[in-house]
Residue frames relative to the residue before (quaternion, step in Angstrom):
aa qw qx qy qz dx dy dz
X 1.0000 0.0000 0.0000 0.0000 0.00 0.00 0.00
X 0.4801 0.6988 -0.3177 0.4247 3.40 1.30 -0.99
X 0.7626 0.4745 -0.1877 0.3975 3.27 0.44 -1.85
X 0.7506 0.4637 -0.3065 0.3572 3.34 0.69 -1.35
X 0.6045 0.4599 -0.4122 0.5031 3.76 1.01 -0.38
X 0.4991 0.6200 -0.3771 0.4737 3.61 0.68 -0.55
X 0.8217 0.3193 -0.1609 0.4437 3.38 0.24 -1.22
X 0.4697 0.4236 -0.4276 0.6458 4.26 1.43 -0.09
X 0.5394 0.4331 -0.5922 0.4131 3.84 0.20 -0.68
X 0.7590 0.4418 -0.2597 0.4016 3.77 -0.32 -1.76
X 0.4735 0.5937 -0.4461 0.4735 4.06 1.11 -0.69
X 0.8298 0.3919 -0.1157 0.3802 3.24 0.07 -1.76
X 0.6843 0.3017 -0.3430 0.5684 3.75 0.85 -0.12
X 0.6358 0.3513 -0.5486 0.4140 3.47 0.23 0.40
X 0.5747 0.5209 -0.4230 0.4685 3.64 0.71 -0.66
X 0.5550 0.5859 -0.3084 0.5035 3.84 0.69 -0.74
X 0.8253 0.2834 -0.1438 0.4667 3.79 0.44 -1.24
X 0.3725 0.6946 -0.2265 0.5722 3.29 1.66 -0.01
X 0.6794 0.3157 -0.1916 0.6341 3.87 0.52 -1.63
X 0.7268 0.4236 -0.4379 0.3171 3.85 0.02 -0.89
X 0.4188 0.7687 -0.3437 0.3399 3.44 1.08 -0.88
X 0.7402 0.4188 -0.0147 0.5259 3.02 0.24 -1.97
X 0.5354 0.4521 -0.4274 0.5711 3.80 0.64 -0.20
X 0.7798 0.4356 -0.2988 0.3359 3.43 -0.02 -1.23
X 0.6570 0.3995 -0.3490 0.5357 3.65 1.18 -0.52
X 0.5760 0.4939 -0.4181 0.4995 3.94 0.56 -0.42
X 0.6387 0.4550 -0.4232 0.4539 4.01 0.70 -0.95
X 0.6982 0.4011 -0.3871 0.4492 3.82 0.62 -1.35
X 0.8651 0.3910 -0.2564 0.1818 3.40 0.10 -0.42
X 0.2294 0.6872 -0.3928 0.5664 2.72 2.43 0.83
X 0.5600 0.6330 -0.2356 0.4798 3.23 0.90 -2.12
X 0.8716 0.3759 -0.2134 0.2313 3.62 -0.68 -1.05
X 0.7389 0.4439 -0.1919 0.4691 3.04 1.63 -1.01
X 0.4838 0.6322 -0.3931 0.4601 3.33 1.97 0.18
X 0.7300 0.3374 -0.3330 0.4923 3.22 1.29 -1.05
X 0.7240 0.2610 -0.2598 0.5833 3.99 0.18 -0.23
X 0.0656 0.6640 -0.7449 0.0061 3.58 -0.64 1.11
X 0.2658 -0.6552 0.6743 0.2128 3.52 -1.48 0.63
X 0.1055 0.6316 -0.7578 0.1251 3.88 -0.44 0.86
X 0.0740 -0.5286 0.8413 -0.0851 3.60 -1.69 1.35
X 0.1479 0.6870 -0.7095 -0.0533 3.36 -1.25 0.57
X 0.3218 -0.6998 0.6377 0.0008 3.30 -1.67 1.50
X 0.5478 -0.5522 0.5717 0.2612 3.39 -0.90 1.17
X 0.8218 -0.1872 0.0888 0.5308 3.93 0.63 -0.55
X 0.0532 -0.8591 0.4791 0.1720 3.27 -1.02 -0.34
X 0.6345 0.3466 -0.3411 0.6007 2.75 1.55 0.61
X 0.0116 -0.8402 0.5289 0.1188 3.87 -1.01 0.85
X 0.0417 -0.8424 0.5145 0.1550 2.81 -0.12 0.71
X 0.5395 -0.6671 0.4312 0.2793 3.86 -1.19 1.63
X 0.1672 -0.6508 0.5971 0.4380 3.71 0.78 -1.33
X 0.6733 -0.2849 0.3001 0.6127 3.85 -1.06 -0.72
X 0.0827 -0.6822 0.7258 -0.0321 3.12 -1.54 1.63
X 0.3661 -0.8497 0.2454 0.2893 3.43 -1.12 0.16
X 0.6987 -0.5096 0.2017 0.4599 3.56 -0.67 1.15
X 0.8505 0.3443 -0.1933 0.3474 3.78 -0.83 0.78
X 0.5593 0.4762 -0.0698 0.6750 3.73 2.03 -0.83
X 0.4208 -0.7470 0.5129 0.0436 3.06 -0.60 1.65
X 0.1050 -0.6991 0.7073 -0.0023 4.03 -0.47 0.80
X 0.1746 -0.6668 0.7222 0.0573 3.42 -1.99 0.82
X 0.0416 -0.6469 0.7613 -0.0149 3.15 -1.53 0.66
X 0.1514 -0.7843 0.5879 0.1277 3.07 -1.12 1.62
X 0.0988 -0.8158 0.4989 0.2752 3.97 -1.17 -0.24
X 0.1322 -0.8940 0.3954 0.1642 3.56 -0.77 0.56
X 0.0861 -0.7174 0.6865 0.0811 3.28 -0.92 1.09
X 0.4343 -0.5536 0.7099 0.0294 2.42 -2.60 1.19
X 0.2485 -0.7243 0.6099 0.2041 3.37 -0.89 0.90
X 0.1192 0.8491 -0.5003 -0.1209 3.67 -0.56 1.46
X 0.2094 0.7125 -0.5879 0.3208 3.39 1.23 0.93
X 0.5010 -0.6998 0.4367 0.2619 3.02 -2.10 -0.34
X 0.3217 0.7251 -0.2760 0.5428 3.04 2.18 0.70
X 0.4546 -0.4446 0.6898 0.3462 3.72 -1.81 0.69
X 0.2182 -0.6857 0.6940 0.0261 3.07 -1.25 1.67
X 0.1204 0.9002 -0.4024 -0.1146 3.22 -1.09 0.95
X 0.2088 -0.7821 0.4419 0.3866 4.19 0.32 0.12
X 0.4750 -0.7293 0.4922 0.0116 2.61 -0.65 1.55
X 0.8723 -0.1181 0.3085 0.3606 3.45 1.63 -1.49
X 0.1210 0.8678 -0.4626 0.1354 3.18 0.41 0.96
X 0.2027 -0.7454 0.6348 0.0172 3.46 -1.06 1.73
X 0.3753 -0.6087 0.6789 0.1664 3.49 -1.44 0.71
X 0.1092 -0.8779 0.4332 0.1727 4.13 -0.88 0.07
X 0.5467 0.0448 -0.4059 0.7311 2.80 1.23 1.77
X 0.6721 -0.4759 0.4936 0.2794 3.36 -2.28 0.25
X 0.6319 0.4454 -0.4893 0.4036 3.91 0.89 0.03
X 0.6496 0.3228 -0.3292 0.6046 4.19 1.00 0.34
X 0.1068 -0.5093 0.8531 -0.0381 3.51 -1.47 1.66
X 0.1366 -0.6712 0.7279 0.0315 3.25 -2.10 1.42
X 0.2568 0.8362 -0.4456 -0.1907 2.96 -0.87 0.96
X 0.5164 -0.6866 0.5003 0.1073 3.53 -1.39 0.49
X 0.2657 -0.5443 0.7204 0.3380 3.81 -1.43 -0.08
X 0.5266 -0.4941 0.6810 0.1216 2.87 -2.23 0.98
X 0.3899 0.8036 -0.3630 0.2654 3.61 0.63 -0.21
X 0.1787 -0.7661 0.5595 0.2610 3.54 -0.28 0.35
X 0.3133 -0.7046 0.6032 0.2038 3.72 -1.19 1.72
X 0.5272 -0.5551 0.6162 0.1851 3.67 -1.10 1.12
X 0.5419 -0.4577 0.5866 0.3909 4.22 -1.29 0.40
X 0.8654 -0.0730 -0.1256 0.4796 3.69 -0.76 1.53
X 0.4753 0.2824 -0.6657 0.5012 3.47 0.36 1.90
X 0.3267 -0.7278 0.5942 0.1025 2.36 -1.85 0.11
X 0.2301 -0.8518 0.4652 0.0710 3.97 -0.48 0.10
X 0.1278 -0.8530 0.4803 0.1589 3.78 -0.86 0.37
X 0.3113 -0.6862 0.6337 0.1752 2.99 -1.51 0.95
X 0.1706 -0.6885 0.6979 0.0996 3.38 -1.28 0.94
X 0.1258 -0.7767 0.6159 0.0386 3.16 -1.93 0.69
X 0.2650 -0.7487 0.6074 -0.0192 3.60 -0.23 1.10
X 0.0099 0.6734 -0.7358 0.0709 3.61 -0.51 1.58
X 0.0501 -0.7029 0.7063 0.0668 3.77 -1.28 0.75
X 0.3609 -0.8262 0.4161 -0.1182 3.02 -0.57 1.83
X 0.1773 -0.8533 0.4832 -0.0839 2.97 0.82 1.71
X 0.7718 0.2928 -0.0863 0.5578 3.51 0.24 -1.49
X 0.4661 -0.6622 0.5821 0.0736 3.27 -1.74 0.94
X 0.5682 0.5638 -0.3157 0.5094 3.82 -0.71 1.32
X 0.6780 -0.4647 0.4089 0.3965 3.49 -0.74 0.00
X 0.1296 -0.8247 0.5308 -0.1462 2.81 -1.41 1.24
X 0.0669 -0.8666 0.4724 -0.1459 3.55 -0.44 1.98
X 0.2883 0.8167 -0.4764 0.1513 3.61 0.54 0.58
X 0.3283 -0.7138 0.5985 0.1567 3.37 -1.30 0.99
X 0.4225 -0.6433 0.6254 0.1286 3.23 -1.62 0.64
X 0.2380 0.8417 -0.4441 -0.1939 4.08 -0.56 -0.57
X 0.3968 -0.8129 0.3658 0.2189 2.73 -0.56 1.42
X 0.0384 0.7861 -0.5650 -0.2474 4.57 -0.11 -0.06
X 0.1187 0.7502 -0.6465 -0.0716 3.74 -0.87 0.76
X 0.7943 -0.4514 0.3367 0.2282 3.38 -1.82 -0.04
X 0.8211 0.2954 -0.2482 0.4207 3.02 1.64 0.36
X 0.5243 0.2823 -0.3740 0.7110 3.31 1.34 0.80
X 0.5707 -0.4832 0.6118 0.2579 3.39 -2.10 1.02
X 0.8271 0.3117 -0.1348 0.4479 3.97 0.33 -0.62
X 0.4139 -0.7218 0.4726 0.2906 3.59 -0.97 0.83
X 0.6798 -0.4553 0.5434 0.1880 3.01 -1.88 0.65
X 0.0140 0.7864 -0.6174 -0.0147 3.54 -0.49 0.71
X 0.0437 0.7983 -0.6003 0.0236 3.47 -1.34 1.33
X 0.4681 -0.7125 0.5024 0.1446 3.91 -0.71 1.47
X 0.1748 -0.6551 0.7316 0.0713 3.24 -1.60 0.99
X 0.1525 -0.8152 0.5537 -0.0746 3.45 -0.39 0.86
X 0.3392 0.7264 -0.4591 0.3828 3.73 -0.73 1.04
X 0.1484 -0.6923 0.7059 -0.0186 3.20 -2.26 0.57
X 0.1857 -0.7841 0.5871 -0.0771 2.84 -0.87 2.01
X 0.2324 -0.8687 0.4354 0.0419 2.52 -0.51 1.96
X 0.4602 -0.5358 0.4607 0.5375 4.58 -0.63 0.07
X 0.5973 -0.5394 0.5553 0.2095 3.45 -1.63 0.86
C-alpha cells in the first residue's frame, strides 16, 4: 500500500511539472511574438503581365513596406530561371518606409508564363515569394 501511494505521489508531480513546462514555453512564445511582430506588407505579390509580346522585355515592379519595428533588410533576391533579373536597393528600410523591387522578364519563349521571385530578408527564416504571371504571345 505504501508503495502504491508513493508511486501516484511521483505520477502526479511529474505530470504537474510536465503541464507547467509546456505553459511556460507557449507563454514565452506568446510573449516574444507580441513584443517583435514581423508584419511586411506588399502592395501585391502577384503580377500578372496578361498577353505580352514574344521577344520585348516587360517589368513589373512590387512594393513592400516594412511595418515591423526592426531595420528591415533584403538580404536577397533570387530569380528561377535566367529569362527574370530582380532588382532591389541594399539600403536599410527604417519602421514605416517602404522600397521596390522590380522584375524584368524577357520573353523569349512563346506560351504561358509562371515564374517565381524570392524574396530573403532579416526578419523571417524563409523567403518571400512573388509570381509573374502571363502569355507570350508571336509578333
Amino acid at each position: 500500500m505504501k508503495n502504491a501511494l508513493l508511486i501516484m505521489a511521483f505520477s502526479l508531480v511529474s505530470n504537474l511539472s510536465i503541464l507547467t513546462a509546456q505553459d511556460l514555453a507557449v507563454n514565452t512564445l506568446v510573449s516574444s511574438s507580441e513584443t517583435n511582430p514581423i508584419a511586411l506588407a506588399w502592395d501585391k505579390t502577384v503580377h500578372d503581365f496578361g498577353e505580352i509580346p514574344q521577344g520585348i522585355p516587360v517589368e513589373a515592379e512590387f512594393t513592400l513596406t516594412n511595418q515591423s519595428k526592426e531595420v528591415l533588410l533584403i538580404k536577397e533576391v533570387k530569380t528561377t530561371c535566367g529569362c527574370t533579373v530582380a532588382g532591389y536597393s541594399q539600403e536599410p528600410i527604417l519602421p514605416g518606409e517602404s522600397t521596390i523591387i522590380k522584375a524584368t522578364y524577357n520573353a523569349k519563349k512563346e506560351g504561358q508564363i509562371n515564374k517565381t521571385i524570392k524574396v530573403f530578408t532579416n526578419l523571417t527564416d524563409d523567403f518571400i515569394p512573388l509570381q509573374l504571371k502571363g502569355e507570350v504571345i508571336k509578333e
